[in-house]
C-alpha positions as CSV (number, residue, x, y, z in Angstrom):
1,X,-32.0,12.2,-29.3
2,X,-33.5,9.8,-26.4
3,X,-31.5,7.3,-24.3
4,X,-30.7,4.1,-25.3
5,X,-31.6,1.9,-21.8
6,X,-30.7,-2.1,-21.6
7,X,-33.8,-4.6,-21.2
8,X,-33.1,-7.5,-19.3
9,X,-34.2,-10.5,-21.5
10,X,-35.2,-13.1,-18.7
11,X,-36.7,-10.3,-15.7
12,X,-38.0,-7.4,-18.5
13,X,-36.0,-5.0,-16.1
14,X,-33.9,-1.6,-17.1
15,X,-30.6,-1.8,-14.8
16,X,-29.4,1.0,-12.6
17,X,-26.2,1.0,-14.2
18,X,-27.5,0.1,-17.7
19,X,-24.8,-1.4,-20.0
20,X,-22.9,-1.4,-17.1
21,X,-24.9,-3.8,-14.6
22,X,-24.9,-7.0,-16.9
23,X,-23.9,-8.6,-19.8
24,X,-25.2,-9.5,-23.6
25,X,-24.6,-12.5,-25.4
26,X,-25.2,-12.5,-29.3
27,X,-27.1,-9.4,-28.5
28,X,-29.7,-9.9,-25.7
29,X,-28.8,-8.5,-22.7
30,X,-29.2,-10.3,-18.7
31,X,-29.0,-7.7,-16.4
32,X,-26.5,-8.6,-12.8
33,X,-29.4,-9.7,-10.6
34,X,-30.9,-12.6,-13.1
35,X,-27.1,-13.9,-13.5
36,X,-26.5,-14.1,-10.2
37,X,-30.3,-15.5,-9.7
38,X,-29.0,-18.4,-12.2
39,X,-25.3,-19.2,-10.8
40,X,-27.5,-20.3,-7.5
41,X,-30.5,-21.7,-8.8
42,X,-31.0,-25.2,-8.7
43,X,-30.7,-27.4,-11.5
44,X,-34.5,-27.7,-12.5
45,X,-36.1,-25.0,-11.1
46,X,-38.7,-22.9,-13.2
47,X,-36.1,-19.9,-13.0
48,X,-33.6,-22.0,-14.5
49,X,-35.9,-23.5,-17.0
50,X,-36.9,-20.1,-18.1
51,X,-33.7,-18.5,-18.1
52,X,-32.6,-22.4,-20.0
53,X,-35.3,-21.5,-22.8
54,X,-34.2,-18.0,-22.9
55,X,-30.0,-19.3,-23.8
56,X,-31.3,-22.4,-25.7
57,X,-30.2,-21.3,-29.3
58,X,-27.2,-18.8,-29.4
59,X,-24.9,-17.6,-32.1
60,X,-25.1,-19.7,-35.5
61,X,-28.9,-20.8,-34.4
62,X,-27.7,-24.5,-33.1
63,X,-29.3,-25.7,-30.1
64,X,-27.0,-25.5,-27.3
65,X,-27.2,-28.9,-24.6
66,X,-29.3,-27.4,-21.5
67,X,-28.5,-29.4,-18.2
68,X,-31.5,-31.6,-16.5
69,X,-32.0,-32.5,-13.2
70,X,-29.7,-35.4,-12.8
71,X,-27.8,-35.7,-15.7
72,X,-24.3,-35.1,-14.7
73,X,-25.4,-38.3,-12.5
74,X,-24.5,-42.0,-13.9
């Protein structure tokens, strides 16, 4: 029987340390590199907008709130 090797859902990578060099919610998998990428990212950028479209609906299929440029602004 094969191997079973993690896809990163946002950069289309395999890790170097598979399961082991990211995380999965609800099933799709972000490798170490992308989530690091994000957590620096600005708000805005087309990394963040892809990686936003990417997270947008999670778990029971409601649309989770996705942060623009701005908003936490009054």
């Amino acid at each position: 029987m094969g191997e079973l090797h993690p896809v990163c859902q946002s950069c289309g990578k395999v890790p170097y340390l598979g399961l082991y060099d990211g995380f999965r919610i609800h099933g799709r998998f972000f490798c170490t590199e992308c989530e690091q990428r994000l957590l620096t990212e600005a708000i805005g950028s087309a990394f963040y907008l892809k990686m936003a479209q990417h997270l947008r609906f999670l778990g029971d299929g409601q649309e989770m709130e996705v942060l623009r440029p701005g908003a936490w602004r009054r």
